[in-house]
N, C-alpha and C positions, 0 to 999 in steps of 0.2 A: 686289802691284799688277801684276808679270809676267806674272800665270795670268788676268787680271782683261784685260791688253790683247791676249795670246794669243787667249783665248777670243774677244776680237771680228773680231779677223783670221781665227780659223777657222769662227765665222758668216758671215763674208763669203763664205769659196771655198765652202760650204756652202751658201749660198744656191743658187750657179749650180747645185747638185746636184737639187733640186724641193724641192714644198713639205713634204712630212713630214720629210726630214732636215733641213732648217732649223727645222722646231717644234719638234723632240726637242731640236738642239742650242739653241736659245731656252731653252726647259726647262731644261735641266741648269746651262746659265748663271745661271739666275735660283736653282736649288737650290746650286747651290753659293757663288752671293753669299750667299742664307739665310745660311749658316752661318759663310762666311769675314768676312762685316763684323762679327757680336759679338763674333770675336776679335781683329780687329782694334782692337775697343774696348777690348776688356780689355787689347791688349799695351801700347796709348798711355796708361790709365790706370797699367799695372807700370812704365812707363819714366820715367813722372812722379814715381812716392815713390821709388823709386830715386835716378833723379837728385836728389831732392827731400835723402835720406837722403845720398845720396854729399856734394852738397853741403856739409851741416851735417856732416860726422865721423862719423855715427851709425853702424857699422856693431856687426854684431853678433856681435862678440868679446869673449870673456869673459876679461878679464884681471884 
């Protein structure tokens, strides 16, 4: 969420720069949301059976 409110503060100074360096960085922002929100999804789905597992005792020790 840090590189996510970065990225919009350095579109801002970047604005004052003209228009093609604000499109590019527009761009890159929107490519690297692509990629960073399905992991995101995936880490809140790992963090759920986990906790989910941790809860219940289940862990995976073979005694």
């Amino acid at each position: 969420m840090m590189f996510i409110g970065l990225g919009f503060v350095l579109l801002f100074y970047d604005s004052l720069q003209g228009l093609f360096r604000r499109c590019g960085c527009s761009a890159t922002i929107r490519f690297e949301q692509l990629f960073l929100l399905p992991v995101l999804g995936l880490n809140a789905s790992t963090l759920t059976l986990v906790g989910q597992n941790f809860g219940a005792m289940n862990f995976l020790v073979n005694s």
